[in-house]
N, C-alpha and C positions, 0 to 999 in steps of 0.2 A: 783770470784775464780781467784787465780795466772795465768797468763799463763802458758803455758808449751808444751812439744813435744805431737804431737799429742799420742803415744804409748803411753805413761804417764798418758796422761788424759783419756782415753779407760779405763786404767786397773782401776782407780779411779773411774770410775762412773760404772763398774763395781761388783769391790769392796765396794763400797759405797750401790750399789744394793743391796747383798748378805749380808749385815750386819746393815743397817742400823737401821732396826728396832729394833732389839736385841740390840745394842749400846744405843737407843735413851731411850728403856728403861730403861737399866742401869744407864742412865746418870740420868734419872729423880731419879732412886730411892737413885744414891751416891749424890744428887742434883746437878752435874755437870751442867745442865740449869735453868735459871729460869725461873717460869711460865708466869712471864711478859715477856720475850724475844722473840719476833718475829725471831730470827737471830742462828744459830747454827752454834757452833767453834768446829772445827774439823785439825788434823795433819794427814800426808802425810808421810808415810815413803819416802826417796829418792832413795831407792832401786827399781830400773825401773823392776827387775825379781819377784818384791813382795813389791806391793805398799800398805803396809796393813795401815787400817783408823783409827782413836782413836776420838769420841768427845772430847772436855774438855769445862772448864769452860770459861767463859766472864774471861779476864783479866789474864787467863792461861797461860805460853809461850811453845810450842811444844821444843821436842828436840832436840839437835843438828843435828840426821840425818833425822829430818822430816820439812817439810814446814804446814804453815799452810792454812786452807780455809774455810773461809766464807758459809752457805745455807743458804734460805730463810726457815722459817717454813710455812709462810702463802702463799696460792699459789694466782694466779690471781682471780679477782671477776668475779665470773660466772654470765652467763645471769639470763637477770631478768625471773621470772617463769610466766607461767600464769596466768591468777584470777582464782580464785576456783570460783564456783557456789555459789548463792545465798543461805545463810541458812535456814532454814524452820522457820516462824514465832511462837515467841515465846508463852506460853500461855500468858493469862489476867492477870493479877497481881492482887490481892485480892484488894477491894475498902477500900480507905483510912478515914482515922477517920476523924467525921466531926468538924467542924472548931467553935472554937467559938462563941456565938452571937455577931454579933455586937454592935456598943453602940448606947443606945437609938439616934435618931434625936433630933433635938432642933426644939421646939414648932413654928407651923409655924403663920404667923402675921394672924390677926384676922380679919376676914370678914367684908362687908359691911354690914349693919344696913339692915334688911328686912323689907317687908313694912306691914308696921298696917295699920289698918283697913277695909280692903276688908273684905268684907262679900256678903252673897244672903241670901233673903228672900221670902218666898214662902205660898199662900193663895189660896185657892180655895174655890168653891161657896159653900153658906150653903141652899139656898131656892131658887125657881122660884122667879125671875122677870117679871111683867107684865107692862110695858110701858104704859100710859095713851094715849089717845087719843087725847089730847088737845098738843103731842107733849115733852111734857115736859121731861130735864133728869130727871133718876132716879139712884141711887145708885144699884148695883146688892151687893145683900145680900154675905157677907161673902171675896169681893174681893175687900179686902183696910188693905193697911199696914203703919205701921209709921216705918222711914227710918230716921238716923241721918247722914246727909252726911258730912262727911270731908273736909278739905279742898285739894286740888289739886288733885280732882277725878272726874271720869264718873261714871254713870249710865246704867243702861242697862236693860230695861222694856221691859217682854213679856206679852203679856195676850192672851187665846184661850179659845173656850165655843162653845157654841151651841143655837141657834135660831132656833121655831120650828111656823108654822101659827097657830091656831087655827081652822083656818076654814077645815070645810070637803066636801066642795066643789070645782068640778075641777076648780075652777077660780078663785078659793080663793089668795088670795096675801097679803102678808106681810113686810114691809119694815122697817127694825131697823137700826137707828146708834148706831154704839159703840165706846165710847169714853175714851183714858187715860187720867183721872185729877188729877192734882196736886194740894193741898191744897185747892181742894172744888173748885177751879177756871173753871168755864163748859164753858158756851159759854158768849161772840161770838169767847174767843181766846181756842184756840186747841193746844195739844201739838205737836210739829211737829212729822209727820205721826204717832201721833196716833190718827185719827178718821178712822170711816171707815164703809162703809153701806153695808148689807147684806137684800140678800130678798130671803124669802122662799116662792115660789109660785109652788103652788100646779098642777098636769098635769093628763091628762085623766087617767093615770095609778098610780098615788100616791096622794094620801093625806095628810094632817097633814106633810106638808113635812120640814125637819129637812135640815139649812144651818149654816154651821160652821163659825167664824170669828177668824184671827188669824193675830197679828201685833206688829211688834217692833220700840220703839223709845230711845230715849237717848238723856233726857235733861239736857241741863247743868241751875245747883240751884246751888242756893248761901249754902255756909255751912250752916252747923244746922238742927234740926229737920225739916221734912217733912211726909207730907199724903199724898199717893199715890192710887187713886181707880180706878176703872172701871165702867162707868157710862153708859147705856142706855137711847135710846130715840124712840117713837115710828114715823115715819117717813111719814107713808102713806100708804094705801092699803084697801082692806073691811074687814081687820079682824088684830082684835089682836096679841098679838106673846105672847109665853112663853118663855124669857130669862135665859138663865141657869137653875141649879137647885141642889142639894145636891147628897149628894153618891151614892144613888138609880137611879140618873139618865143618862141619855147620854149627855145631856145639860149642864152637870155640868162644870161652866166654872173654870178656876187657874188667877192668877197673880203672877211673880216672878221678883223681882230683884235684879242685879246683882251692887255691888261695887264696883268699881276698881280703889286702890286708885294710883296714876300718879308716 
């Protein structure tokens, strides 16, 4: 704003108090401002007993007996305000559509070659064996398999049964070997551990007394067909033995073997 005598500017801001508002609407509605305008133009009468105000437009020129002056529309930027508190969380939002499938995978590479030939085979006794006395083996009825063996494999031979004395006497004794053969091969070579001696000897409180044999070996044979049995031999003692025996019995002894190719 111009300067001017201090009286002068009293009665103008005054003046300007008491009318301003009224004026500024006016101005808006003859469009004397524009609404981009930060700035309002305004005349000053120069008559110090009656300073009366007039807006006018940007680019206006006041009257011969008025001055003109400048206002701000926009006032200073007030402080910044406080935060507001936190809002309450909103609901869940409805679950979205599900997505398309994917595209198939590509075929994955093709495994290593599994192994052929493993198998087991499994035999158990069909009749009592009764061991001679002169020693001799003998075949136990029902416990011999024929076995194709592969090449680059083990084996793996069990056999178990039961040996019982004869005699019914407390002093009775009986003494069996039992043996795993391979292609009818008995003695004097043996397959490693499988021989093996059992003695059922009878006590002041049992008779007829029942001893079990049980043993595993794993021989390495050449590929190709093979017989595998279970062979008894009577050993020594004052009485006989009854070597396994069929499904009625407890004596009844098994053979099983296992393949496993390398």
């Amino acid at each position: 704003m111009s300067q001017s005598s201090p009286n002068l500017a009293q009665r103008v801001v005054a003046a300007f108090l008491t009318c301003a508002t009224a004026m500024f609407v006016a101005s808006i509605a003859t469009d004397t401002v524009s609404a981009q305008s930060a700035v309002l133009y305004a005349c000053v009468a120069n008559n110090p007993n009656n300073a009366q105000l007039r807006l006018i437009a940007a680019g206006e020129s006041c009257r011969p007996n008025e001055r003109m002056i400048t206002l701000n529309v926009t006032g200073p930027t007030g402080a910044t305000g406080e935060r507001g508190p936190t809002g309450a969380t909103g609901e869940q939002g409805a679950p979205g559509a599900d997505g398309a499938p994917g595209e198939t995978g590509a075929v994955g590479p093709a495994g290593p070659a599994g192994t052929t030939g493993q198998r087991i085979a499994y035999a158990t006794g069909s009749a009592t064996a009764v061991p001679p006395a002169t020693g001799a083996f003998m075949l136990v009825p029902g416990l011999s398999l024929s076995i194709d063996v592969p090449a680059d494999s083990n084996l793996l031979i069990n056999t178990h049964g039961g040996v019982q004395t004869m005699s019914g006497s407390t002093s009775g004794v009986s003494r069996v070997d039992i043996a795993i053969v391979i292609d009818a091969a008995v003695a004097p070579t043996f397959v490693p551990g499988g021989i093996q001696r059992v003695v059922a000897a009878n006590t002041g409180g049992s008779l007829t007394t029942i001893t079990n044999w049980s043993m595993t070996a794993s021989p390495a044979l050449a590929p190709g067909a093979h017989t595998i049995q279970v062979y008894a031999a009577f050993n020594g003692g004052n009485t006989l033995a009854n070597v396994s025996g069929n499904t009625t019995s407890v004596l009844q002894g098994a053979l099983s073997v296992l393949v496993l190719k390398q």
